[in-house]
Residue frames as qw, qx, qy, qz and C-alpha x, y, z in Angstrom:
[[0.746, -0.219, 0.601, 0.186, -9.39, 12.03, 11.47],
 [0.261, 0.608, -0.610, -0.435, -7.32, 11.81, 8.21],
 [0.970, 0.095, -0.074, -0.210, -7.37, 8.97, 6.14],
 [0.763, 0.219, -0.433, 0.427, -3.40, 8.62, 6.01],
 [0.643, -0.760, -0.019, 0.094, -1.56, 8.40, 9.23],
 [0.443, 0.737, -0.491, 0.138, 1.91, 9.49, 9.61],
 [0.881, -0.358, 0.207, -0.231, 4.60, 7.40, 10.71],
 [0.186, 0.636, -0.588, -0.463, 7.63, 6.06, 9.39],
 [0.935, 0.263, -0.051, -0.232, 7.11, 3.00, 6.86],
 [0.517, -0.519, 0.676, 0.074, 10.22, 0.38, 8.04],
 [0.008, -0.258, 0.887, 0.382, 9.58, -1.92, 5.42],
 [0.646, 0.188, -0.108, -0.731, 6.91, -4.34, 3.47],
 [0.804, -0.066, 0.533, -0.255, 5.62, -7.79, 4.38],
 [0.247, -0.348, 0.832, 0.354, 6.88, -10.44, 2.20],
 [0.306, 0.362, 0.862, -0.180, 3.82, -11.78, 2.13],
 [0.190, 0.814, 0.086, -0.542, 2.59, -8.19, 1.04],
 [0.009, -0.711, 0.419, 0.564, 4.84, -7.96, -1.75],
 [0.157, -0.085, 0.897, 0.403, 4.47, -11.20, -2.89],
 [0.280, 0.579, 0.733, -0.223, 0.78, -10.85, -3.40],
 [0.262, 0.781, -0.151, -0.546, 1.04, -7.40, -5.17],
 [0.080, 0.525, -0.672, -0.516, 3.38, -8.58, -7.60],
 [0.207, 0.269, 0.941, 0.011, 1.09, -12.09, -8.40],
 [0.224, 0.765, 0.520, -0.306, -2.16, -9.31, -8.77],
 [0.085, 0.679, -0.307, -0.661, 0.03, -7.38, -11.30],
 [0.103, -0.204, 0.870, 0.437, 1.00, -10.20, -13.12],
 [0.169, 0.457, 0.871, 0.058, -2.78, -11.86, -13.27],
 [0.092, 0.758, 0.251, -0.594, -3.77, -8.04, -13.98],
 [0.136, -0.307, 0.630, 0.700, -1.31, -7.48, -17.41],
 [0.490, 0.375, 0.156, 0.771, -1.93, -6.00, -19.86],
 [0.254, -0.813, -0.390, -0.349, -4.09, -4.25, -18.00],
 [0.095, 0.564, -0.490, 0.658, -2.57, -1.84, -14.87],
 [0.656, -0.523, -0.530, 0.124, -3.12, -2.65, -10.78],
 [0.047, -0.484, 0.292, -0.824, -3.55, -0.15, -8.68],
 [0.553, -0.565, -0.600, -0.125, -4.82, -0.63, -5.00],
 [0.185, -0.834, 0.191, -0.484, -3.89, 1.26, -1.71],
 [0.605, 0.295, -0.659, 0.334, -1.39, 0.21, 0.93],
 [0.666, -0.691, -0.111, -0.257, -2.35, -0.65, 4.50],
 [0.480, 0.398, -0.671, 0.402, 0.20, -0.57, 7.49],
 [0.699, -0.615, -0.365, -0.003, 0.52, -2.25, 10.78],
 [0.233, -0.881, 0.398, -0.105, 2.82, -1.19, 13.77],
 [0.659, 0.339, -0.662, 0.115, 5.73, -2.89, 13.83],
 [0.009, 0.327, -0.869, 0.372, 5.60, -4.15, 17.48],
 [0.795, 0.135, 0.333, -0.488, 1.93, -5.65, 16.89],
 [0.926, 0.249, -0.242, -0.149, 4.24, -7.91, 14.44],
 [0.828, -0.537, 0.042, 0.157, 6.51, -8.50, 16.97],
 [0.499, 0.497, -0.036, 0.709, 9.39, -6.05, 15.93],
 [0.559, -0.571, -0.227, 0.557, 11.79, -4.29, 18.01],
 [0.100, 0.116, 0.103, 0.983, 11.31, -0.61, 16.28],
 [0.351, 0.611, 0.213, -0.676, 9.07, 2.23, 15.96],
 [0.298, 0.361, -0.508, -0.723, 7.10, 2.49, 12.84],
 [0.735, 0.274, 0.331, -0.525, 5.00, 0.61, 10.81],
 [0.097, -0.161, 0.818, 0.544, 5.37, -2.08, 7.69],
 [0.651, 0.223, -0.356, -0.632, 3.18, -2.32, 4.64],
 [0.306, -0.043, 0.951, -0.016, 1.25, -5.64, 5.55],
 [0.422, 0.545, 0.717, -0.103, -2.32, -5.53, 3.37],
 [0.179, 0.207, -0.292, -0.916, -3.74, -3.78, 0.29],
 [0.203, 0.522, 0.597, -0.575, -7.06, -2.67, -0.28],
 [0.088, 0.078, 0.504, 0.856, -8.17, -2.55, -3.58],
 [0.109, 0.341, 0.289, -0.888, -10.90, -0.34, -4.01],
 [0.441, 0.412, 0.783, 0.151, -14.37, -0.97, -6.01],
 [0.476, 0.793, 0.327, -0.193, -14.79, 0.42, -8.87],
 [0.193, -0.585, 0.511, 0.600, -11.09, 1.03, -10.04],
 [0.753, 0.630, 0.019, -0.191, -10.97, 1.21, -13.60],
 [0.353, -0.729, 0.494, 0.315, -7.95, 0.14, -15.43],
 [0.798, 0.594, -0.007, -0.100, -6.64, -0.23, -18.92],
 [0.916, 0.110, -0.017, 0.386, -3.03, -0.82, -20.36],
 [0.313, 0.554, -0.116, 0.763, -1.84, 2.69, -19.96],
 [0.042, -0.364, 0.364, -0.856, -3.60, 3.63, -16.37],
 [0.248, -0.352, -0.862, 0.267, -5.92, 2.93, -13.10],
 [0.265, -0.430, 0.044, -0.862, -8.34, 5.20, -11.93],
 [0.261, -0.092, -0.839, 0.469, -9.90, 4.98, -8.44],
 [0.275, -0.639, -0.308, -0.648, -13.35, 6.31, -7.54],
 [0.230, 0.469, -0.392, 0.758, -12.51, 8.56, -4.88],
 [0.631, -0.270, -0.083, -0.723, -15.92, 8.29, -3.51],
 [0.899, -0.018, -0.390, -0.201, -15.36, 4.43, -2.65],
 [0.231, 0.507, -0.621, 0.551, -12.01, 5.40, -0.35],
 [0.610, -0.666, -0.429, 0.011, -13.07, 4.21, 2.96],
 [0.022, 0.856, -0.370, 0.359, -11.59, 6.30, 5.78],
 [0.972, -0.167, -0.162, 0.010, -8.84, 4.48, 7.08],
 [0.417, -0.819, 0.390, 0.061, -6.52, 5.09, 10.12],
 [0.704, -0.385, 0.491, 0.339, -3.99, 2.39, 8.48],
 [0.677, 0.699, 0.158, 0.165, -3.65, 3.64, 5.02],
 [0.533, -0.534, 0.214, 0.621, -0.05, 4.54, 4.53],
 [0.020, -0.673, 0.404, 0.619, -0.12, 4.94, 0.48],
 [0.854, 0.439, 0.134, -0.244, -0.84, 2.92, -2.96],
 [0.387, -0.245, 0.774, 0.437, 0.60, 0.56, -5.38],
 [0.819, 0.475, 0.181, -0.268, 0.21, -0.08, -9.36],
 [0.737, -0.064, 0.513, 0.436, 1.85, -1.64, -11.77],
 [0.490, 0.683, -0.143, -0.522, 3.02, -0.44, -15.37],
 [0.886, 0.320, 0.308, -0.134, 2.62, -2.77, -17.64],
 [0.310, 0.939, -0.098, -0.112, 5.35, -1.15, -19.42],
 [0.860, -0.404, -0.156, 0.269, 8.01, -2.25, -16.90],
 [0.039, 0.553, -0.110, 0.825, 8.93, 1.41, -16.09],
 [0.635, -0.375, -0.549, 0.394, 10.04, 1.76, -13.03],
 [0.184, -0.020, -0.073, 0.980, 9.62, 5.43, -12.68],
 [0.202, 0.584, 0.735, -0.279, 6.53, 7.22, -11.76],
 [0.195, 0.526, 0.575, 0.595, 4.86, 9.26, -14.45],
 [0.102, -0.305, 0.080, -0.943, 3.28, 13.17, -14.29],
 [0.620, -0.347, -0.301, -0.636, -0.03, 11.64, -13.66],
 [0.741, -0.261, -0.509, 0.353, 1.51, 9.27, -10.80],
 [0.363, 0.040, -0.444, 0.818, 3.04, 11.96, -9.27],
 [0.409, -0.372, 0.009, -0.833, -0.21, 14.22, -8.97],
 [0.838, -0.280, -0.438, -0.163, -1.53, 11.04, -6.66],
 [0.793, -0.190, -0.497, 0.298, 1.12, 10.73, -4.36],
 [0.120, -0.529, 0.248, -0.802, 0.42, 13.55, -1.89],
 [0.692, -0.436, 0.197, -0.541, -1.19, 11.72, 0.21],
 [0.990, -0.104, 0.043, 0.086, 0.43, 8.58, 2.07],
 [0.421, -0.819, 0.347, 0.178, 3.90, 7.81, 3.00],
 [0.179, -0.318, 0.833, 0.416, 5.24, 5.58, 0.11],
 [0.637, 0.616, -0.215, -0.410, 4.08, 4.77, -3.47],
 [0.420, -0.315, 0.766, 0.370, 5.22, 1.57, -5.27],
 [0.704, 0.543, -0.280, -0.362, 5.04, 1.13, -9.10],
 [0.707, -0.060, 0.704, 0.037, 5.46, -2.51, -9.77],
 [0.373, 0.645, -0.390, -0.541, 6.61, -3.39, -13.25],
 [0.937, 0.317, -0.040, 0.141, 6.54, -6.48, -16.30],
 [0.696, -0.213, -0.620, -0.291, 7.25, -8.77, -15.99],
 [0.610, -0.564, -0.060, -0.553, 6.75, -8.89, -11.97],
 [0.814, 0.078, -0.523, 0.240, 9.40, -10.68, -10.79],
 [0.561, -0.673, -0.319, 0.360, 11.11, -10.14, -7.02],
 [0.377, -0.406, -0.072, 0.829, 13.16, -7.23, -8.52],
 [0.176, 0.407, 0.661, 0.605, 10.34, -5.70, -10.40],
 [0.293, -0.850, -0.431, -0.077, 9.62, -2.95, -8.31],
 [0.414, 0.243, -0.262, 0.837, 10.40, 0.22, -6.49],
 [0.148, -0.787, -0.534, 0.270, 9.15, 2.58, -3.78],
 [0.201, 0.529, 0.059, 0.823, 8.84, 6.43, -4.07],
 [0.054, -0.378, -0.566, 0.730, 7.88, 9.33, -1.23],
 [0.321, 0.760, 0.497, -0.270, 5.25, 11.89, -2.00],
 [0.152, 0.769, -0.317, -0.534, 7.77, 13.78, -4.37],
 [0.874, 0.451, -0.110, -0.145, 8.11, 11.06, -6.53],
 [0.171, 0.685, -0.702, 0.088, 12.02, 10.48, -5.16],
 [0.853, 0.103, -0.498, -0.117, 12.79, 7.06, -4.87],
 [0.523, -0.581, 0.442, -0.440, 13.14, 5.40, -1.32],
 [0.405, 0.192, -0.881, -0.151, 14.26, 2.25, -0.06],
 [0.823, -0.261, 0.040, -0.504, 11.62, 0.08, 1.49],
 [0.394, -0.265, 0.874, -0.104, 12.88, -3.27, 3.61],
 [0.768, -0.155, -0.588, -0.201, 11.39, -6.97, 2.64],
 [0.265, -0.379, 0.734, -0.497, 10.82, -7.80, 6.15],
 [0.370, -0.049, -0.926, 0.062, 10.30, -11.87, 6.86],
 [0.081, -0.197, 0.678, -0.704, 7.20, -11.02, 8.95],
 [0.065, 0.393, 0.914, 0.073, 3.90, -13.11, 9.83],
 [0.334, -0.070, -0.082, -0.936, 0.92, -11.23, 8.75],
 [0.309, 0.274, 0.596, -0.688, -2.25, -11.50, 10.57],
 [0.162, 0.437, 0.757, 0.458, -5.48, -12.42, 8.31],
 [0.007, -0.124, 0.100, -0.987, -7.53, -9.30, 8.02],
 [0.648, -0.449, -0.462, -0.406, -10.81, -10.95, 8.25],
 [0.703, -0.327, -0.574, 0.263, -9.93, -12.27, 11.16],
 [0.279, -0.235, -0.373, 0.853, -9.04, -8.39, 12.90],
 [0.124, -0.345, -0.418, -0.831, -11.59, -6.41, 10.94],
 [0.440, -0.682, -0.226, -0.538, -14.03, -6.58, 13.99],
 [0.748, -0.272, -0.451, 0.404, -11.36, -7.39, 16.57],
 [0.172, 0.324, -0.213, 0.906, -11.71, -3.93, 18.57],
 [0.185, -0.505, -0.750, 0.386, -13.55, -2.85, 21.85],
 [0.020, 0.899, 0.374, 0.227, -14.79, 0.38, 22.83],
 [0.590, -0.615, 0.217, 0.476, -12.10, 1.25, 24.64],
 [0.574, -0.022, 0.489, 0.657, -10.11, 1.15, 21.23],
 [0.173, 0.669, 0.494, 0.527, -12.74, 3.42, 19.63],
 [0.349, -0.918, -0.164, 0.094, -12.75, 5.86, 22.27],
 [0.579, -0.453, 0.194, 0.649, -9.20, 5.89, 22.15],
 [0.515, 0.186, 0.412, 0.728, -9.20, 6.67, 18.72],
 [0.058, -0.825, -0.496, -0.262, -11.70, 9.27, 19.08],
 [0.586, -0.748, -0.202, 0.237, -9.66, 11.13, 21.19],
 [0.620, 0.076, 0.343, 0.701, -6.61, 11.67, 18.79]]
């Protein structure tokens, strides 16, 4: 089992977006970096295939100063809904840097969130660092506490089978 799943990424919870950008801002000067979970889109009651960016997972022990984040790699959990990561530059450069780009092999979209954090303070990227567009999709997200032990055996077997 991989930690990122493929899939295409339809678009990113409002909800989702509006929280990143709020955790940048209360983050400044300092960067925010965390990792992007996705759900399927017909488990939020969407008529496509694919998946939207509905949670992020910020990881203990990230470091992070005004110029970068660093993640201890060691602290990843493996996780079948990981799709890809967000941070912010303080800067409000909207363009991902060498050291961004060595990161974004893995996962299906990359957003760099930028000062001052406002609703057009942001962009997505693919794993080459080319800039994608990502929906805002109007959709209810699900508390994760509240799924985090909602699964049977059945569901683990299934995965297990993949």
């Amino acid at each position: 089992m991989g930690f990122f799943r493929s899939g295409e990424i339809l678009g990113i919870a409002e909800e989702t977006l509006e929280f990143v950008l709020e955790a940048a801002a209360d983050t400044h000067p300092n960067e925010y970096m965390g990792l992007l979970r996705a759900t399927d889109a017909s488990d939020l009651g969407l008529d496509e295939e694919g998946r939207v960016l509905t949670e992020v997972l910020v990881v203990p022990g990230t470091e992070s100063n005004p110029v970068s984040a660093t993640v201890k790699t060691s602290m990843i959990p493996n996780d079948l809904r990981a799709a890809g990561s967000v941070h912010s530059h303080p800067n409000g450069v909207l363009q991902p840097s060498d050291a961004d780009l060595a990161t974004f092999g893995k996962g299906d979209v990359h957003i760099i969130l930028g000062a001052p954090y406002g609703r057009r303070d942001w962009r997505a990227f693919d794993t080459d660092g080319e800039r994608t567009s990502l929906r805002v999709l109007d959709v209810e997200v699900e508390d994760a506490d509240e799924r985090f032990f909602d699964f049977t055996q059945e569901d683990i077997d299934k995965e297990l089978d993949r």
